[in-house]
N, C-alpha and C positions, 0 to 999 in steps of 0.2 A: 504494500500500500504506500502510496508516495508519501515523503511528509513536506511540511510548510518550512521555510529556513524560519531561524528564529530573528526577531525583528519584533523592537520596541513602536507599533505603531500609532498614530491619534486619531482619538476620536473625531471621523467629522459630523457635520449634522444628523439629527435624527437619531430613532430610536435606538443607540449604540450602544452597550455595556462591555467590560471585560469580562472574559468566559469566566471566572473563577467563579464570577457573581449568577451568572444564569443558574449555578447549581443552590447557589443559598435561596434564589427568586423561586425556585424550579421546588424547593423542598426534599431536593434529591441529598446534599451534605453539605457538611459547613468550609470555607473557603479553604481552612487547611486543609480538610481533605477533597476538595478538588485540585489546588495545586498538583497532590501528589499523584491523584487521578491523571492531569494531563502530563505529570512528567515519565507515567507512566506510559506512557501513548495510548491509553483507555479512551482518546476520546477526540472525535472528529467534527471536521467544519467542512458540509457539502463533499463527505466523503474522503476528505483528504484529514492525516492526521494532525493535531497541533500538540505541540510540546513546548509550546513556551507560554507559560505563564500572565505574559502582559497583550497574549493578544485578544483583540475586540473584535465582537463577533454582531452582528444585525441581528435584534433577536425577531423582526419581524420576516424576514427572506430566510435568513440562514435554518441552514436542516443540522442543526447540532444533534448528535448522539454519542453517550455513555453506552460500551459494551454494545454498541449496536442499537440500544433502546433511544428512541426520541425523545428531548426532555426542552420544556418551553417555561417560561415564566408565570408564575400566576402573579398577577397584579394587585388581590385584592388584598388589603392591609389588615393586620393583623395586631391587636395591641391586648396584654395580660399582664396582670401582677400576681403572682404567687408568695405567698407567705413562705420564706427559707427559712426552717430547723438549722439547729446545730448539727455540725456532722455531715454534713451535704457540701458537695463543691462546685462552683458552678462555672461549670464544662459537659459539655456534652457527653464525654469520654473519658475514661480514666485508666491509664495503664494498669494502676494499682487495686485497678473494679470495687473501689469506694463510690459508695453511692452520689448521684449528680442530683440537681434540679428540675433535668430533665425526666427525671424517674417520675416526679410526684404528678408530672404533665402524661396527657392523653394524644394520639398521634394527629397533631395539625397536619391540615393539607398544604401548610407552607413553614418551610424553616423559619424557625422565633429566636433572634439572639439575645444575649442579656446589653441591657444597660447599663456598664456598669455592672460591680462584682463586690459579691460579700465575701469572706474569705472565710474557708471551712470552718471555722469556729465562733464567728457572726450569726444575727439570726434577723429576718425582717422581710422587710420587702424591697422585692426586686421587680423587676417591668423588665418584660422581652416582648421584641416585637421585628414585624419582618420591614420597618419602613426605618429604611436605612437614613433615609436625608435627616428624620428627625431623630433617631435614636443615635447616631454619631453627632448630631447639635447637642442633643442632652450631655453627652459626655467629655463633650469641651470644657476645659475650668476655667477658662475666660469667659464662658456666657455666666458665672455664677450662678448656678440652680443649686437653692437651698436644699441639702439634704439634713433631716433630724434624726438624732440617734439619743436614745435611754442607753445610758451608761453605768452596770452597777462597776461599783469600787470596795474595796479591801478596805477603807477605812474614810473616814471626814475629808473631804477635800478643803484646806486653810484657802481663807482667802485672797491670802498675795501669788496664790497658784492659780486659782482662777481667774483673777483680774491677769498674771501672766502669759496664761493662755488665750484668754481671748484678745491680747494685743498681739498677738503671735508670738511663735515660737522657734527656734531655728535648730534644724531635724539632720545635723551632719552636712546635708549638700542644700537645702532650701527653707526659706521663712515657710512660714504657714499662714495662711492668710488671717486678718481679723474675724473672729467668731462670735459666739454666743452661748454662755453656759451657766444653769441654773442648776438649784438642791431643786432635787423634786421631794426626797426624804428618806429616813432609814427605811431598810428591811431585814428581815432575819440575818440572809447572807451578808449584805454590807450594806452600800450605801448607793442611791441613787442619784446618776443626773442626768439632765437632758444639754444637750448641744447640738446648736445649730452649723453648717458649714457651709461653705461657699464654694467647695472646691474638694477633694476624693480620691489624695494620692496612696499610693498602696499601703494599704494597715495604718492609715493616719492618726485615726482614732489612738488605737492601740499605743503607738510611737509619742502621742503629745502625750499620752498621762504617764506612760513610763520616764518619758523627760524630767518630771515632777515627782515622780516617785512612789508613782500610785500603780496596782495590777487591777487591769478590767477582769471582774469574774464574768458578765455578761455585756455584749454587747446587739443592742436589738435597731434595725434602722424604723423608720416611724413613715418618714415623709419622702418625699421626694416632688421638689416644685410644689403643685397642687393637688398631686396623690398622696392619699395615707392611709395605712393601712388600716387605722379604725377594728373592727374586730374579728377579721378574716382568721380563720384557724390556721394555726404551724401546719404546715403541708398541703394549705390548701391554697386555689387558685379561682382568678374569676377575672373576667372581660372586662376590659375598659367601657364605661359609659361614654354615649355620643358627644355630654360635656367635658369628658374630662379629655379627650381626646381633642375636643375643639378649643380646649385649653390651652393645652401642650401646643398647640399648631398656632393659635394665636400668640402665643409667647415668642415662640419662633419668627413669627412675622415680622411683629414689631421689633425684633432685632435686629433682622436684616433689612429691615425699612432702614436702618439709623448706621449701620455696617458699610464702610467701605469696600467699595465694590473690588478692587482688586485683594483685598484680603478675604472676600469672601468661599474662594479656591480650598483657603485653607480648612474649611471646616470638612469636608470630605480624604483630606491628606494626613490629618495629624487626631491626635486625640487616643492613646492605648487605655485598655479597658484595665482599671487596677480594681483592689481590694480593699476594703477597711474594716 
């Protein structure tokens, strides 16, 4: 079977994507594993093989196939929050067959990624969703989308710790941005707070109170933007409402009403998914 030479080519007009993506649009895998898909030469364009990763394919003409089987994009959007347990990682996959987030989900007809990542030992909510444009905006920590996390602790947090934390804090290689953090009040195990953030680099939570000298026994997310999780059961999941989604989409808007247009590129190029 012939193949394509490899060549980094651009987008022109019209409905264009790169292949890795027709497979996440498609519900067939998620982008790593189509990479390895096409580096495998698993996977053709109008019959001819591609092995290179950055090529773009017309998903409206092109006859793309995996193993031979035809595979096309589904368009319709998809937005969910599930409730994350402790103990759960969120990945699709896990070499080490510890259980994912994807477990507690039922089989969409369209790949759902996360926004954003709680790290195995976090618990809360999370939002996956297959609308790329807006679930890579969320996870920009330039747009500031407030995220709130209940925070227990090992013991009282003093208050020149808290006022130091919320002027930020600086974590080895970066400040932290300005915060928000309140006593919500004891409990058995320790001690409660809420904290607000603007921004969700990996385990950050965790990193600003060990700064100060405090261990989170639990750490739960609450909000996100205009979503909260309110009283959704650990493990369970449910659809976004028409408003909260016209929320989200409206937030987005007016951002990029007020966004410089040649920096606006960037929101599709940058942005990796961490933990906290």
């Amino acid at each position: 079977m012939p193949r394509l030479k490899n060549h980094k080519s651009l987008p022109p007009p019209g409905r264009r994507i790169q292949l890795v993506r027709v497979f996440t649009k498609a519900a067939v895998a998620s982008r790593t594993q189509a990479r390895q898909y096409i580096l495998d030469g698993r996977v053709t364009v109008n019959g001819v093989v591609v092995n290179h990763i950055l090529h773009w394919v017309d998903v409206d003409r092109d006859d793309i196939r995996f193993d031979g089987q035809s595979i096309k994009p589904i368009e319709q959007k998809t937005y969910i929050v599930v409730h994350k347990p402790a103990g759960y990682i969120t990945t699709r996959s896990d070499s080490e067959n510890r259980p994912t987030v994807y477990d507690l989900l039922p089989a969409f007809e369209t790949w759902l990624f996360p926004v954003g990542r709680l790290d195995m030992d976090s618990e809360g909510l999370l939002l996956l969703t297959n609308d790329g444009a807006l679930g890579n905006w969320l996870k920009e920590p330039e747009h500031n989308i407030s995220k709130r996390y209940k925070v227990l602790l090992d013991r009282p947090m003093l208050e020149k710790h808290r006022k130091q934390l919320e002027q930020g804090i600086f974590l080895k290689i970066f400040t932290t941005k300005p915060c928000r953090i309140r006593r919500i009040g004891p409990d058995p195990e320790g001690y409660w707070m809420s904290i607000i953030l603007s921004e969700g680099k990996n385990r950050q939570v965790r990193r600003m109170m060990e700064a100060v000298g405090y261990t989170v026994i639990r750490l739960i997310r609450t909000h996100i933007g205009p979503l909260a999780l309110n009283e959704l059961p650990a493990g369970q999941w449910r659809a976004l409402s028409s408003r909260e989604v016209e929320e989200l989409q409206e937030m987005r808007r007016d951002f990029m009403k007020n966004r410089p247009p040649q920096d606006a590129i960037l929101i599709h190029l940058r942005g990796r998914t961490k933990s906290v």
